[in-house]
BADRENGU-959610 format. One record per residue (C-alpha): residue number from 1; residue in one letter; x, y, z. Coordinates in pm, 1 decimal, always signed. Layout:
N
+-----+----+----------+----------+----------+
!   i ! aa !     east !    north !       up !
+-----+----+----------+----------+----------+
! NUM !  a !        X !        Y !        Z !
...
+-----+----+----------+----------+----------+
END
This chain:
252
+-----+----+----------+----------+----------+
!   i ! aa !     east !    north !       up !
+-----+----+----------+----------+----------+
!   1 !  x ! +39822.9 ! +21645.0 ! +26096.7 !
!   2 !  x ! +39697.4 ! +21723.0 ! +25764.3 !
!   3 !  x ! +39852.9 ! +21654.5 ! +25490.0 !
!   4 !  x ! +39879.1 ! +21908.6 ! +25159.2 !
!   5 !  x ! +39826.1 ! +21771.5 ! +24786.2 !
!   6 !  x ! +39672.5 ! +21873.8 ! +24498.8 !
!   7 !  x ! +39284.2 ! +21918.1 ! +24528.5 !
!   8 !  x ! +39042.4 ! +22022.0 ! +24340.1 !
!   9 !  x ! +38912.5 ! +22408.5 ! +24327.2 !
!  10 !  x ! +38667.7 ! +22487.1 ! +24602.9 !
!  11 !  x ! +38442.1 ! +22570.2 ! +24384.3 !
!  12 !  x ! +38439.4 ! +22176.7 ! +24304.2 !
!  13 !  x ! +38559.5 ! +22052.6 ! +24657.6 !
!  14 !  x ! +38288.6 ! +22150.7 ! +24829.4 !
!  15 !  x ! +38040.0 ! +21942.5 ! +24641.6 !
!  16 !  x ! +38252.6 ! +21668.5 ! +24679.2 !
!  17 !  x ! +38249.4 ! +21736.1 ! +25101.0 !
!  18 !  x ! +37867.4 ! +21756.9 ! +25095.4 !
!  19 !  x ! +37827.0 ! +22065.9 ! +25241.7 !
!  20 !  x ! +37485.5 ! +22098.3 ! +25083.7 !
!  21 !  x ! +37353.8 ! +21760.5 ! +25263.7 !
!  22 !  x ! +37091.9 ! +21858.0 ! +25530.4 !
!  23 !  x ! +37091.9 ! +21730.8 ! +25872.2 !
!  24 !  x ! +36775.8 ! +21717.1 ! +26136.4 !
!  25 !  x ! +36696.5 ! +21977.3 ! +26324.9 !
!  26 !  x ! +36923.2 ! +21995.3 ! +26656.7 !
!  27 !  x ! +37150.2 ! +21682.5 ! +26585.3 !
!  28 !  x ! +37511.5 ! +21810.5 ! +26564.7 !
!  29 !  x ! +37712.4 ! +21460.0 ! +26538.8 !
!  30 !  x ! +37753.6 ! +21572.0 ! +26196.9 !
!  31 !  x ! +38047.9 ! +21889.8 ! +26320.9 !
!  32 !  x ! +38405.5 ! +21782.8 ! +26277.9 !
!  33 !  x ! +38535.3 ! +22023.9 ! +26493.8 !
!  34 !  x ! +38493.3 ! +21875.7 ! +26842.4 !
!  35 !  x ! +38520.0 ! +22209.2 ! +27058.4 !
!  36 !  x ! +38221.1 ! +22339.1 ! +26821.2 !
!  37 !  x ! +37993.9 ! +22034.8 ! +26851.6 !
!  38 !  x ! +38025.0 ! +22048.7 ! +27254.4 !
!  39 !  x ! +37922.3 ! +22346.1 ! +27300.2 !
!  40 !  x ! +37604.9 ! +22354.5 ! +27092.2 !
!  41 !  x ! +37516.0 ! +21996.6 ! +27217.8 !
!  42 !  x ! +37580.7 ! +22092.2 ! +27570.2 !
!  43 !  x ! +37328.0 ! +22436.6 ! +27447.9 !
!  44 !  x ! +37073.0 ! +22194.3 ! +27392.6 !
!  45 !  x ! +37124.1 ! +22011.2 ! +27696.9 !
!  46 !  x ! +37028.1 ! +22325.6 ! +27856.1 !
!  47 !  x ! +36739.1 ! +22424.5 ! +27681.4 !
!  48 !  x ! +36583.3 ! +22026.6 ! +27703.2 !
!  49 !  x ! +36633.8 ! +22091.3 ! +28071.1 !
!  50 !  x ! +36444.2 ! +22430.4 ! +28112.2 !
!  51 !  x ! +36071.5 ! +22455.4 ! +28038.9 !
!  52 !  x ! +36024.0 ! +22759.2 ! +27781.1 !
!  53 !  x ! +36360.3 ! +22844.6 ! +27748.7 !
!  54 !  x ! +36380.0 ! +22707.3 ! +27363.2 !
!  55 !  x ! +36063.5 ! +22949.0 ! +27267.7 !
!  56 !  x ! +36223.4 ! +23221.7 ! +27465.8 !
!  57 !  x ! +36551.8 ! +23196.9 ! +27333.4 !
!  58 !  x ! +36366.2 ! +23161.2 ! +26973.4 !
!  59 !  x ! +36191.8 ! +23443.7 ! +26979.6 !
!  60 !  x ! +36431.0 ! +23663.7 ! +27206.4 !
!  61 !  x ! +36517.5 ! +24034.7 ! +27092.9 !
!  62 !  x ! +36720.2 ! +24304.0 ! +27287.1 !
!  63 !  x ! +36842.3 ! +24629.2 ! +27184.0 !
!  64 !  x ! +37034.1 ! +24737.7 ! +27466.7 !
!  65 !  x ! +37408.4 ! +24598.8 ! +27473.7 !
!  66 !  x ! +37604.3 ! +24516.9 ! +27741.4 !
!  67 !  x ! +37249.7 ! +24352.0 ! +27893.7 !
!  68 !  x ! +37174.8 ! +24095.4 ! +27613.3 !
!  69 !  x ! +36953.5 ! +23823.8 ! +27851.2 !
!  70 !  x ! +37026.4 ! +23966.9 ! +28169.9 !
!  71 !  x ! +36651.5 ! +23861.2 ! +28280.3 !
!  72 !  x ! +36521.0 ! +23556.3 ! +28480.7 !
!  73 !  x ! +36520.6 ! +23327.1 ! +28166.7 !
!  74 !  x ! +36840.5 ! +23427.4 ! +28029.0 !
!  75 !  x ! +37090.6 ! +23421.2 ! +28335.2 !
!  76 !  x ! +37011.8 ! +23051.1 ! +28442.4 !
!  77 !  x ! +36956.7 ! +22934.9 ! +28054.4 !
!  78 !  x ! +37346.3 ! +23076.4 ! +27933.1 !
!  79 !  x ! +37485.8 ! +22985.0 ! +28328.9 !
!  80 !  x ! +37410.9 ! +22639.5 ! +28169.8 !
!  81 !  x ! +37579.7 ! +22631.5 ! +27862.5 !
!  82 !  x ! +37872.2 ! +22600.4 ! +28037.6 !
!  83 !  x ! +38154.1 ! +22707.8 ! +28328.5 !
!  84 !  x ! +38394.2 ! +22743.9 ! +28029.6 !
!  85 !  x ! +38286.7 ! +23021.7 ! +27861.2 !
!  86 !  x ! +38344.1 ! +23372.4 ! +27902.8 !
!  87 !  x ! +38090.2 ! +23620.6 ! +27920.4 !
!  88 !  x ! +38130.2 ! +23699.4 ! +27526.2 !
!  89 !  x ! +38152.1 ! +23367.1 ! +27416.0 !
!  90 !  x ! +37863.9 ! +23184.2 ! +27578.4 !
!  91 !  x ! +37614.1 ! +23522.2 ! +27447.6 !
!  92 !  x ! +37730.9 ! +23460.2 ! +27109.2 !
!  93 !  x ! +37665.1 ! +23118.5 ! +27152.4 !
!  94 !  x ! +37312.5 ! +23197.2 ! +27250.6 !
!  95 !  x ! +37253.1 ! +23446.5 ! +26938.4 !
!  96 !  x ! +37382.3 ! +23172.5 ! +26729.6 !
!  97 !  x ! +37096.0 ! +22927.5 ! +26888.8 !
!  98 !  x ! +36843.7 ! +23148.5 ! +26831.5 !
!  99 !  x ! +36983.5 ! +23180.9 ! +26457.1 !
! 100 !  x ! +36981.8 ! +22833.6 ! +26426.1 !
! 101 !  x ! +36623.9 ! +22776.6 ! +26596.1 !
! 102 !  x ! +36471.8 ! +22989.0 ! +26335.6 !
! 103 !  x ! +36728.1 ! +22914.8 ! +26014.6 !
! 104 !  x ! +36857.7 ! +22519.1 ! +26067.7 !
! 105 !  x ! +36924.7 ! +22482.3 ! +25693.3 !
! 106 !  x ! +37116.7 ! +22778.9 ! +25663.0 !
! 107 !  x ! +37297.5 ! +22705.4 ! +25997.6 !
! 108 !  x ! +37389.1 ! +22366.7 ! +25826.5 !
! 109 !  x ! +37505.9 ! +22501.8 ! +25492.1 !
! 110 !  x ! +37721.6 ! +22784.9 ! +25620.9 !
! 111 !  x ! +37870.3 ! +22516.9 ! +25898.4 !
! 112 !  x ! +37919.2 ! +22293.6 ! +25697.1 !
! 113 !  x ! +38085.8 ! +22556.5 ! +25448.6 !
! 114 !  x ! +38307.5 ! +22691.5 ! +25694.1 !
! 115 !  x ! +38398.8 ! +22335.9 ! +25840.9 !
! 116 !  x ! +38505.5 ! +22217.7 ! +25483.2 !
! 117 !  x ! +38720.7 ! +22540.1 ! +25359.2 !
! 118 !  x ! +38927.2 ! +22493.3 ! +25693.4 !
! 119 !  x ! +39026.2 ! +22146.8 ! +25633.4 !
! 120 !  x ! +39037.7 ! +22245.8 ! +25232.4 !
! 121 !  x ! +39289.4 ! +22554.5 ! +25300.5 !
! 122 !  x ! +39486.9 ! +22306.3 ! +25527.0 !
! 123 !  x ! +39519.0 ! +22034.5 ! +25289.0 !
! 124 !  x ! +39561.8 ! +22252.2 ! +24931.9 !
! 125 !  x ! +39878.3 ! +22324.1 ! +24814.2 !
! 126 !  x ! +40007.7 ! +22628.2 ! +24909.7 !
! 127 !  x ! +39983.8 ! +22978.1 ! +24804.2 !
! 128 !  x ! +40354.7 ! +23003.2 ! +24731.6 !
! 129 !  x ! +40348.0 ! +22709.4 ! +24533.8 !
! 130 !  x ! +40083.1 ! +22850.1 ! +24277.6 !
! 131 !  x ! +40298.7 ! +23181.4 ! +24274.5 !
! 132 !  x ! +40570.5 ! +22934.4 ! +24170.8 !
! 133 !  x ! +40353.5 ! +22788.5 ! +23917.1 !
! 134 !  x ! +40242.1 ! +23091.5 ! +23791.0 !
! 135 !  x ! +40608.1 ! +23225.7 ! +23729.8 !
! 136 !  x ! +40752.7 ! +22821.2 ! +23610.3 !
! 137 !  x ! +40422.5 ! +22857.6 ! +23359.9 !
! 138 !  x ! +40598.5 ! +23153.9 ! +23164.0 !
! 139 !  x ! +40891.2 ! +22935.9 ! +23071.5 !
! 140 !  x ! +40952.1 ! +22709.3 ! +22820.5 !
! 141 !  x ! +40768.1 ! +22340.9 ! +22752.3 !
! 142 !  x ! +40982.9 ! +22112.2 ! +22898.2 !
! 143 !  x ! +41042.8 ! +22312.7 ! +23191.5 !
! 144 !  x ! +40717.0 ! +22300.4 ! +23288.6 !
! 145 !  x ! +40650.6 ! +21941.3 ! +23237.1 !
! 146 !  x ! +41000.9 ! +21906.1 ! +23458.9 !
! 147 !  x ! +40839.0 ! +22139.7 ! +23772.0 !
! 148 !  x ! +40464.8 ! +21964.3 ! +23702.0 !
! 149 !  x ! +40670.6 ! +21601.8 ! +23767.1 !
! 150 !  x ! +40831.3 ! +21746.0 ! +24074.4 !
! 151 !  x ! +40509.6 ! +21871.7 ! +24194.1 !
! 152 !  x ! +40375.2 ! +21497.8 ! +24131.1 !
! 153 !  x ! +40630.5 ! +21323.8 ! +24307.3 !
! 154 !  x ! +40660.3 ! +21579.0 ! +24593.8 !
! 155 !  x ! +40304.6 ! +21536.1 ! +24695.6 !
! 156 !  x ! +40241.1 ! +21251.8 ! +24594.7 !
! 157 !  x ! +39967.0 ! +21357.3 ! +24353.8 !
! 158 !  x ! +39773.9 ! +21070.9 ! +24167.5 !
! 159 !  x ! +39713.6 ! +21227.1 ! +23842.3 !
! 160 !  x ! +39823.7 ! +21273.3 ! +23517.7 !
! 161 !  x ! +40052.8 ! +21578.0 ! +23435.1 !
! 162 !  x ! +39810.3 ! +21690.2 ! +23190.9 !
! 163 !  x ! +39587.8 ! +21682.3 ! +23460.9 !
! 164 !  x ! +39765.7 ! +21829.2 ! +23737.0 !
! 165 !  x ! +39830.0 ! +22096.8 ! +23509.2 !
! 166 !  x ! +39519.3 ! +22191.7 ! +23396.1 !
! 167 !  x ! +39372.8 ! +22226.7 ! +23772.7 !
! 168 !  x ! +39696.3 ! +22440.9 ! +23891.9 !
! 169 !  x ! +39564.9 ! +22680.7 ! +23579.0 !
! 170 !  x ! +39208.7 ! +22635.9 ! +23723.0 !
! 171 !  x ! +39315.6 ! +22711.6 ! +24088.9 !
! 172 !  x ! +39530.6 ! +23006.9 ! +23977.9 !
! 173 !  x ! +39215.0 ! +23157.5 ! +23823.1 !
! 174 !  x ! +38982.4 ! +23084.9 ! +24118.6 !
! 175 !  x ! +39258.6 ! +23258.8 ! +24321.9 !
! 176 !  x ! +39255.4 ! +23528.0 ! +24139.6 !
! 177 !  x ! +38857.1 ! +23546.6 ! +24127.7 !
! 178 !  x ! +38875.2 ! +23529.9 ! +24542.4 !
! 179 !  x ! +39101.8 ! +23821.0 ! +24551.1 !
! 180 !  x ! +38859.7 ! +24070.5 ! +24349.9 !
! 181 !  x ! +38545.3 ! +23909.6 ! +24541.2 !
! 182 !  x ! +38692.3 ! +24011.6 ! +24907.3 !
! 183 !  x ! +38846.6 ! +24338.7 ! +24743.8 !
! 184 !  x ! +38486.2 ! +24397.9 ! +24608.6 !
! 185 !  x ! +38331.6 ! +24272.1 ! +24993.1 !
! 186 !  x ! +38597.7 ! +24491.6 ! +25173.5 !
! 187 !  x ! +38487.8 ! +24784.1 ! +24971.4 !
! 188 !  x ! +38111.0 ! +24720.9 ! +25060.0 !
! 189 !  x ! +38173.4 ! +24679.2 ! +25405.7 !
! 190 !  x ! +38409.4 ! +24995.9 ! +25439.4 !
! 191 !  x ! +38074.2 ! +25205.9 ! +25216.7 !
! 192 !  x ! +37835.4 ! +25065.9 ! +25487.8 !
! 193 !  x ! +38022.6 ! +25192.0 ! +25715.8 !
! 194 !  x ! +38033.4 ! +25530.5 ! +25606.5 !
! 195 !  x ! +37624.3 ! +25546.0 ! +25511.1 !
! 196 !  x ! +37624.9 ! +25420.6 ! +25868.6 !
! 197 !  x ! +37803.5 ! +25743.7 ! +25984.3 !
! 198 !  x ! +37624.7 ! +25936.3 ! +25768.8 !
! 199 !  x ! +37257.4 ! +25802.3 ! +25933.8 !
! 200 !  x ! +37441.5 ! +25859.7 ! +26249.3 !
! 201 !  x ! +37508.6 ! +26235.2 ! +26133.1 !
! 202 !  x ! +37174.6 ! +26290.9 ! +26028.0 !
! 203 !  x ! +37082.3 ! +26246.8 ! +26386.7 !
! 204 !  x ! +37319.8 ! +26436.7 ! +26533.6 !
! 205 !  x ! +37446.1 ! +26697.9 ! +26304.4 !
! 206 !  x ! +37684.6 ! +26866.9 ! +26600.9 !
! 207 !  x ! +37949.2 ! +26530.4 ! +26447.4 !
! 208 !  x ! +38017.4 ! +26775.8 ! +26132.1 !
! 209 !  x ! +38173.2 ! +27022.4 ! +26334.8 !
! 210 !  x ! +38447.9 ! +26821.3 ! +26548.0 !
! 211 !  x ! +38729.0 ! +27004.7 ! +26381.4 !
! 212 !  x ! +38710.0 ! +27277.2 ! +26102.7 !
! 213 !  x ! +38747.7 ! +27004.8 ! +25824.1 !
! 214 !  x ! +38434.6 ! +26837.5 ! +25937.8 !
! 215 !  x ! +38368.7 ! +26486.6 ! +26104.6 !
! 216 !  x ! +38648.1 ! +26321.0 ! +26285.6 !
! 217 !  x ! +38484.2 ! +26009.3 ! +26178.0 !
! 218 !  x ! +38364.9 ! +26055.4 ! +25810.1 !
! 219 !  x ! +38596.0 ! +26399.3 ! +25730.2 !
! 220 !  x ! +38478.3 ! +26639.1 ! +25546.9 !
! 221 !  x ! +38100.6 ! +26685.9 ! +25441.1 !
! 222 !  x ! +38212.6 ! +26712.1 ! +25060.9 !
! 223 !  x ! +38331.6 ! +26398.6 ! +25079.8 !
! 224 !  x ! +37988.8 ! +26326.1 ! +25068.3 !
! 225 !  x ! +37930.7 ! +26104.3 ! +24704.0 !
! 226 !  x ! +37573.6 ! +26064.5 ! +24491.8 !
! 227 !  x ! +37579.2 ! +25707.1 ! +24548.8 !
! 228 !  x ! +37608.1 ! +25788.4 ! +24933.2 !
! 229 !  x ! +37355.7 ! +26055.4 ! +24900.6 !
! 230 !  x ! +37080.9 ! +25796.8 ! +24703.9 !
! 231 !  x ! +37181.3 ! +25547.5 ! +25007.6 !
! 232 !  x ! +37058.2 ! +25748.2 ! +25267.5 !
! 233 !  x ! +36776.5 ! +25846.5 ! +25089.9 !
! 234 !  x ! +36623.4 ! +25523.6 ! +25151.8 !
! 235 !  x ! +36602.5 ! +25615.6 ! +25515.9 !
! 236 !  x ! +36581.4 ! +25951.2 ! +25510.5 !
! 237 !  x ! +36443.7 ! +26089.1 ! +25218.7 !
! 238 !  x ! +36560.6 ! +26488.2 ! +25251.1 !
! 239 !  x ! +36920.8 ! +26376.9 ! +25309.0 !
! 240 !  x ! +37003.5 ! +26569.6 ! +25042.1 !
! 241 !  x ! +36915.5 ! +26919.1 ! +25146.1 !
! 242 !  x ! +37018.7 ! +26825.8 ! +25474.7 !
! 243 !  x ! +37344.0 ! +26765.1 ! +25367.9 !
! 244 !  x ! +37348.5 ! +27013.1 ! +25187.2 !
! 245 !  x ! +37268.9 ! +27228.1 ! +25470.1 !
! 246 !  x ! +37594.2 ! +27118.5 ! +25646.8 !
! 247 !  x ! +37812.5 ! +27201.1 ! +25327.3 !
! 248 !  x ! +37716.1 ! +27535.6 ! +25331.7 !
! 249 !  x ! +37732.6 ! +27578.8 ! +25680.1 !
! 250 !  x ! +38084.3 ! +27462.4 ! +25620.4 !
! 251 !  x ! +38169.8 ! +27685.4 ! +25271.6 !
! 252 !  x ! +38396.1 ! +27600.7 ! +24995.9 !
+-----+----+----------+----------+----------+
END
């Protein structure tokens, strides 16, 4: 069981873990998680085994889902990688492979990355305890220094106050910077998803009449923005009249 202290900010930690080291190609001693390590070990096992099956699996493309390598290669090669798996789990084990074939240093990095900000979110301090910071930090001098020792002795942190207290003031910032990032990410992916609608639209234009306010999946074609608009211009360059089109078939 891990224990929590007072690290450094990730942005810091994970220089310290090494995430950027690089490993050889297809060696995997170097994943702490055991379950995760098996599995792509035993993967490899399978492919050493099978003539061809690393180049096929390398190069391997499929657009149809629900049949991802449902061919004579495929069934055998992901029968191999284990009884355990469910049907899900052992195909997204083989898209990872592939990945991996064709990207090992980014595999490692990312791995690696992931790997370290487990054990790093299981090990900081908490959450509540910056919140408590962050409120203690508003009072007066000496009650600060009074929580900072109690944060010391609690766990068992081997620096200075000065020092503890400048990196709870650098973790409460990186906090903060996290927040906006996945606000700012969760606001990319939901606009993806709605040019991805909109390409889907384009296609079939019937969508914008599901119901007499427009698209039961996008809603109404006015809701239809200029940065939307310049997005699926990129694949279809008269999206504008087309849409357009569908506003005035619609009316004000």
């Amino acid at each position: 069981m891990l224990v929590r202290t007072l690290l450094f900010p990730w942005s810091e930690y994970k220089y310290q873990a090494h995430v950027d080291k690089k490993e050889t190609p297809e060696t995997f001693d170097w994943i702490s998680d055991s379950g995760i390590r098996y599995d792509y070990q035993t993967a490899k096992d399978a492919l050493d085994n099978m003539p061809g099956s690393r180049e096929y699996l390398k190069s391997y493309t499929c657009d149809k889902a629900g049949e991802y390598f449902n061919d004579p290669i495929g069934l055998p090669l992901l029968g191999a990688f284990g009884s355990h798996h469910s049907g899900a789990s052992v195909t997204l084990l083989a898209w990872n492979y592939k990945h991996l074939l064709n990207n090992w240093d980014t595999f490692v990095l990312k791995t690696k990355t992931d790997l370290a900000r487990r054990i790093y979110d299981d090990t900081q301090i908490t959450d509540d305890e910056l919140r408590n910071y962050k409120r203690v930090s508003k009072d007066e001098f000496n009650k600060i220094v009074s929580y900072l020792e109690d944060i010391q002795k609690r766990y068992d942190i081997p620096y200075a106050i000065d020092t503890i207290n400048a990196l709870l003031d650098a973790l409460v910032e990186e906090r903060a910077t996290e927040k906006l990032e996945r606000i700012e990410k969760e606001k990319k992916e939901i606009f993806e998803g709605r040019i991805g609608v909109l390409i889907h639209h384009y296609k079939f234009p019937i969508r914008w009449k599901d119901y007499s306010g427009g698209s039961s999946l996008f809603g109404s074609p006015f809701n239809v923005t200029e940065e939307m608009i310049q997005k699926v211009k990129l694949t279809y360059p008269d999206y504008r009249e087309h849409i357009r089109n569908i506003q005035d078939s619609h009316g004000m």
